[in-house]
GUGU-61638 format. One record per residue (C-alpha): x, y, z; residue in one letter; chain; residue number from 0. Coordinates in steps of 0.25 Angstrom, whole numbers, plus 2048, in hexadecimal, padded with zeros to 3 digits. Layout:
BEGIN
((X, Y, Z), 'A', 'A', NUM),
...
***
This chain:
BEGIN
((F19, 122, 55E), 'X', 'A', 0),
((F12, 119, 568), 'X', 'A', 1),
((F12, 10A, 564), 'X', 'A', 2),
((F03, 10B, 565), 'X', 'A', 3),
((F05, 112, 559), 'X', 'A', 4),
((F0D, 10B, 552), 'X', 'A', 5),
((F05, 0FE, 555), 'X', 'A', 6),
((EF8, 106, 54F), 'X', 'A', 7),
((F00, 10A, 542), 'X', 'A', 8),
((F04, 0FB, 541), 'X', 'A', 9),
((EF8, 0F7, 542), 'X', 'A', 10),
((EF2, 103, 538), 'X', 'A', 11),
((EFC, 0FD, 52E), 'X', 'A', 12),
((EF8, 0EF, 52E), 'X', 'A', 13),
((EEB, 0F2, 52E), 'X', 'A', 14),
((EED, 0FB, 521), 'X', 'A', 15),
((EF4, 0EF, 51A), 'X', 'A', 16),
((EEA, 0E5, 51C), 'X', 'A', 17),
((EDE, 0EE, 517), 'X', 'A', 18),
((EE4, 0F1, 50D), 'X', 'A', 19),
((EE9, 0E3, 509), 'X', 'A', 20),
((EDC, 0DD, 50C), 'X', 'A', 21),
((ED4, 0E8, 506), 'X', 'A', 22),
((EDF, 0E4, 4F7), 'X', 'A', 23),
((EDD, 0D6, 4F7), 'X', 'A', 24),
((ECC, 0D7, 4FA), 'X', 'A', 25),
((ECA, 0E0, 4EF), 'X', 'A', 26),
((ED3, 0D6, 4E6), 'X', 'A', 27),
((ECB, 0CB, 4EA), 'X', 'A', 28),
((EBD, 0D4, 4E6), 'X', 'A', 29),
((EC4, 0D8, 4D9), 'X', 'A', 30),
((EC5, 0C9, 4D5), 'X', 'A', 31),
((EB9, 0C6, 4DB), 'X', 'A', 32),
((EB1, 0CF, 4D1), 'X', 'A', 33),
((EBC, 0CC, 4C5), 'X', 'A', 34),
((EB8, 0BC, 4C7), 'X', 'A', 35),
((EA9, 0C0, 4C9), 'X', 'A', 36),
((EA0, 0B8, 4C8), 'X', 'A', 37),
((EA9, 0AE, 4CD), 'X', 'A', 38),
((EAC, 0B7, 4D8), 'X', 'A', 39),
((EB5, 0AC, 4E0), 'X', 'A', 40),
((EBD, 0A5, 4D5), 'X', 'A', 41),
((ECB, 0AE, 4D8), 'X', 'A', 42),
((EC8, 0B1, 4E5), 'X', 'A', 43),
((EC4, 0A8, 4F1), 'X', 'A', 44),
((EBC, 0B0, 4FC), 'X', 'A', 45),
((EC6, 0B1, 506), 'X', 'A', 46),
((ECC, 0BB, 4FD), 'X', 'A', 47),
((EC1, 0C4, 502), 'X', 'A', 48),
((EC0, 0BE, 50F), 'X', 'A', 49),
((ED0, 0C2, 514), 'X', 'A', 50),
((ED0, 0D0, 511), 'X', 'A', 51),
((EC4, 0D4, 51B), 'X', 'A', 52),
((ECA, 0CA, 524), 'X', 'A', 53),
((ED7, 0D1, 525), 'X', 'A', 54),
((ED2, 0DD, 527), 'X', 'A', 55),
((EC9, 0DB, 532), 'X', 'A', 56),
((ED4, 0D1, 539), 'X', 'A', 57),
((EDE, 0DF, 538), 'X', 'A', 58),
((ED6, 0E9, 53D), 'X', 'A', 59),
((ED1, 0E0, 549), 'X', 'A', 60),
((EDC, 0E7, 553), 'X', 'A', 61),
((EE1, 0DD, 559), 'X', 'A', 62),
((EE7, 0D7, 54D), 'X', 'A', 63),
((EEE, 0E2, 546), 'X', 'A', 64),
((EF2, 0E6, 553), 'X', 'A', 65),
((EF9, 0D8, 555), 'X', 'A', 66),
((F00, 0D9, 547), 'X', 'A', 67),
((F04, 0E8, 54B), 'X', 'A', 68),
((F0A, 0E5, 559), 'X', 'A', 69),
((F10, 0DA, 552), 'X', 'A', 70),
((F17, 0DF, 545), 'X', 'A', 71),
((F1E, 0EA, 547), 'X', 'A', 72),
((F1E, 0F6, 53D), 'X', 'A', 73),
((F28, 0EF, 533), 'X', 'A', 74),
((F23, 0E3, 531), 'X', 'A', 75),
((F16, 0E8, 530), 'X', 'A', 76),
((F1D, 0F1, 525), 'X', 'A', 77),
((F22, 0E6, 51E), 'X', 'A', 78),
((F17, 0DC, 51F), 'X', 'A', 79),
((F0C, 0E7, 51B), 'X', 'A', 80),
((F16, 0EC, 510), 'X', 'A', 81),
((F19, 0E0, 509), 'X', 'A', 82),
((F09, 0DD, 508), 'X', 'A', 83),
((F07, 0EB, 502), 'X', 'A', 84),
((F11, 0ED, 4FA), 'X', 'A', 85),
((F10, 0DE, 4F3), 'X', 'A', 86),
((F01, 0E1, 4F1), 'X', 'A', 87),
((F02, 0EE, 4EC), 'X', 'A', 88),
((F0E, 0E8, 4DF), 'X', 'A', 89),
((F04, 0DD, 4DE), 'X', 'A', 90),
((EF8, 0E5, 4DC), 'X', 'A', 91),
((F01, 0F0, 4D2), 'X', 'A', 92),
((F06, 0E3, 4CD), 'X', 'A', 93),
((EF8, 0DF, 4C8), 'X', 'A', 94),
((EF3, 0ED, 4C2), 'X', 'A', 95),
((EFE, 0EB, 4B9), 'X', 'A', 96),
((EFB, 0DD, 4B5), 'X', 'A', 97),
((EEB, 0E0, 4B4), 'X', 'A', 98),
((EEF, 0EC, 4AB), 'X', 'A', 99),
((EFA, 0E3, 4A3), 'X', 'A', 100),
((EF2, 0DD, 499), 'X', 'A', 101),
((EEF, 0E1, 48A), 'X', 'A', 102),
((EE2, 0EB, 489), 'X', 'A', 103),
((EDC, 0E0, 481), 'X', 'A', 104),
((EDA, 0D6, 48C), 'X', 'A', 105),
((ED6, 0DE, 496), 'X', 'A', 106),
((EC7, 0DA, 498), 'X', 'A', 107),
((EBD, 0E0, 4A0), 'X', 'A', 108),
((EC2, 0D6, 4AC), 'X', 'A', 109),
((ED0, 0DA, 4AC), 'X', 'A', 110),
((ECC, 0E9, 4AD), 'X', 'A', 111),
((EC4, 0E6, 4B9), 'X', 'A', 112),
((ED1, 0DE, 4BD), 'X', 'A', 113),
((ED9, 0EA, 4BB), 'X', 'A', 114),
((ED1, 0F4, 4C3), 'X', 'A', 115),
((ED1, 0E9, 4CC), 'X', 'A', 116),
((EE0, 0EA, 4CD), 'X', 'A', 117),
((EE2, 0F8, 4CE), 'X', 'A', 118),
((ED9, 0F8, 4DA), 'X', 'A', 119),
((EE1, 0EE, 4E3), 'X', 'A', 120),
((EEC, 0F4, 4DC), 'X', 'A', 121),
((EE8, 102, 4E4), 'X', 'A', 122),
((EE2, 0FB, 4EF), 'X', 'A', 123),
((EF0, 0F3, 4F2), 'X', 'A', 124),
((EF7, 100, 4F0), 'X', 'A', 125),
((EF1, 109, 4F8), 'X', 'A', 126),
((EF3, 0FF, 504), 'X', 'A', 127),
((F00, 101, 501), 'X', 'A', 128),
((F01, 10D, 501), 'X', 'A', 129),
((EF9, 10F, 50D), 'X', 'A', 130),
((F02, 104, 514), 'X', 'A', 131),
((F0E, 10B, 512), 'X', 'A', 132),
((F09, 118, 515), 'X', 'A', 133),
((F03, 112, 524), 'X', 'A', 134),
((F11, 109, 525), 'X', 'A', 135),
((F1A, 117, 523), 'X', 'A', 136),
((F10, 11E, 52E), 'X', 'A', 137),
((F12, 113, 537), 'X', 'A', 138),
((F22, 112, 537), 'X', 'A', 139),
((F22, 122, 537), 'X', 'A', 140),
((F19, 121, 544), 'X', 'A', 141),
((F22, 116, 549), 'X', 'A', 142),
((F2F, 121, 548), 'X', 'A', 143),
((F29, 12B, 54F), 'X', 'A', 144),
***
């Protein structure tokens, strides 16, 4: 396979980690948002919905995902991306379980728009897993040929 390739499925993976990342951690930040309304900044500050766009746009300008891809190769591209995803995805599992953990009784109509707020991130963080992994296997299978 040509390393022009292999740069391009670099760069493909990173920029599938970040979107996917970003794209978790903006729609945590709407979620509480609308949970705190109408004090919609009292949890969360207004960079929390600045970053996410912002890392987005700064890794699909070329020139910088390129830079990180020429840079990294595919392993430690691996490794960093995977410990990201993997921690993200445990963390939001981690949270369904504790938005669902509590008695029937004190469940009020907050905490079930908390919980469906869960399960959302929860599918978000892991389908960015699972897309990751899919894109990092491609990548090294490419890089053997």
């Amino acid at each position: 396979m040509s390393e022009q390739q292999n740069l391009w499925n670099r760069i493909v993976i990173l920029r599938a980690a970040v979107w996917g990342q970003a794209l978790g951690m903006l729609i945590i930040a709407i979620i509480i948002m609308i949970d705190d309304a109408p004090d919609i900044f009292k949890n969360v500050d207004i960079w929390d919905l600045i970053w996410p766009p912002v890392a987005i746009i700064l890794v699909q300008i070329k020139r910088l995902s390129s830079f990180f891809a020429r840079n990294l190769s595919l392993g430690v591209l691996t490794l960093f991306i995977s410990i990201v995803s993997i921690s993200t995805a445990i963390i939001a599992i981690t949270n369904i379980d504790f938005m669902f953990s509590i008695p029937a009784y004190l469940v009020t109509e907050s905490w079930k728009y908390s919980q469906w707020g869960s399960i959302i991130v929860g599918v978000i963080f892991s389908a960015a897993l699972i897309i990751n992994a899919s894109l990092i296997i491609r990548a090294f299978r490419a890089q053997a040929k």
